[in-house]
N, C-alpha and C positions, 0 to 999 in steps of 0.2 A: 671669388667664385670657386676655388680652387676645395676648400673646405666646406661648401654648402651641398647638402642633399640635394637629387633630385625631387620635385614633385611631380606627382602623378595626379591626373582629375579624378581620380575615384581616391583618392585619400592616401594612397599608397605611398608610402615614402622609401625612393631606392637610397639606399649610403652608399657613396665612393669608396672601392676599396683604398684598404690603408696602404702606406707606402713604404714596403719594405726591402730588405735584400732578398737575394736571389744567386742563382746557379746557374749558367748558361752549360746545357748537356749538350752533345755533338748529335746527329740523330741516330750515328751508327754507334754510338755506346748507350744511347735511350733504347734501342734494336736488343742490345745485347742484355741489358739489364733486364729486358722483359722478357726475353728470351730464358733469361734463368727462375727468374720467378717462376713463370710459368713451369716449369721443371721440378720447382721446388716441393722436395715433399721429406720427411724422416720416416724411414720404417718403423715399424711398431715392434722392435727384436723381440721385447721381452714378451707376446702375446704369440709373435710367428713362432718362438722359439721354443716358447714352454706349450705350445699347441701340435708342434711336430714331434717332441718330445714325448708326450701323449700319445699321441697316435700311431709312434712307434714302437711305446709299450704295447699297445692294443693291440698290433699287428703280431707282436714277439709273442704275446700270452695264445693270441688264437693259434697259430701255428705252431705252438709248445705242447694246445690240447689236440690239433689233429694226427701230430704223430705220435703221439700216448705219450708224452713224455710229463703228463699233468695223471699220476695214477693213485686212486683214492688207497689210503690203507688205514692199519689203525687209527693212528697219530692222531690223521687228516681225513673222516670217513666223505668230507661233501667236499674234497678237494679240485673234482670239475666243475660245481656249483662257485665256489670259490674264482677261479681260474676265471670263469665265464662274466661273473662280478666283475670283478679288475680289468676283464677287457673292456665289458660296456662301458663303466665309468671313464678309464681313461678315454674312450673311444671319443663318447659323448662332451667330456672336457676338451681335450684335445681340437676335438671340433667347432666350440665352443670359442676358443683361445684364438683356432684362424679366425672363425668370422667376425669376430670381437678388433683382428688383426687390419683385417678386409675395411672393413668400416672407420677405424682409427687414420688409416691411411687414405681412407675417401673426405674426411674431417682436413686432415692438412690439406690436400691438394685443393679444397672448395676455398679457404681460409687462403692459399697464396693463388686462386682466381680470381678473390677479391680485390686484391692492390691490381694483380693486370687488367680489371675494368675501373678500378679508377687510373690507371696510368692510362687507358684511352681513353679514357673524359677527357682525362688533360691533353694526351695526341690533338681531340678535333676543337681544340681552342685555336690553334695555330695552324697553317698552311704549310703542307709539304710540298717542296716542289720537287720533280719527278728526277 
């Protein structure tokens, strides 16, 4: 009997699970292990890092044109025009790169929520007692 399905009256047939090894976890390092998962996430350097980078060119160029220090001459006749470019672009990059950063790191943290709700499936198999 030990190998035979269940039968069910609608046709349904349960299989016994199979019988394998196993782990016995204590429940105050099952506590901790989930404890870190949950925690678990990698920043996103290279999107935080090339995005603050950005934007503190963007900041350097604005504040280069408000004290004149961006002044058109020969050379360079549309050199605030210019100035003014380089800031948007980095600005809007820049901005780009956190929220690209934002979103990377809301990816991980969803992706290690996932194993902490399957690690409480597995919790309410079993009886804790208090």
């Amino acid at each position: 009997m030990n190998g035979t399905p269940i039968r069910v009256s609608q046709g349904i047939e349960v299989l016994r699970p199979k019988s394998d090894q196993a782990y016995l976890v204590p429940c105050n390092e099952w506590d901790v292990l989930r404890g870190q998962i949950e925690q678990l996430t990698t920043d996103p350097w290279l999107f935080q890092n090339a995005g603050s980078l950005l934007l503190g060119a963007a900041i350097a160029t604005i504040i280069s044109i408000w004290t004149g220090a961006v002044v058109p001459s020969l050379a360079t006749p549309n050199a605030t025009v210019i100035a003014w470019s380089v800031a948007a672009v980095c600005g809007l990059t820049g901005a780009a790169a956190n929220y690209f950063a934002h979103k990377e790191r809301s990816v991980h943290r969803s992706k290690a929520s996932l194993v902490v709700t399957q690690m409480k499936l597995i919790e309410k198999r079993f009886e804790r007692g208090g």
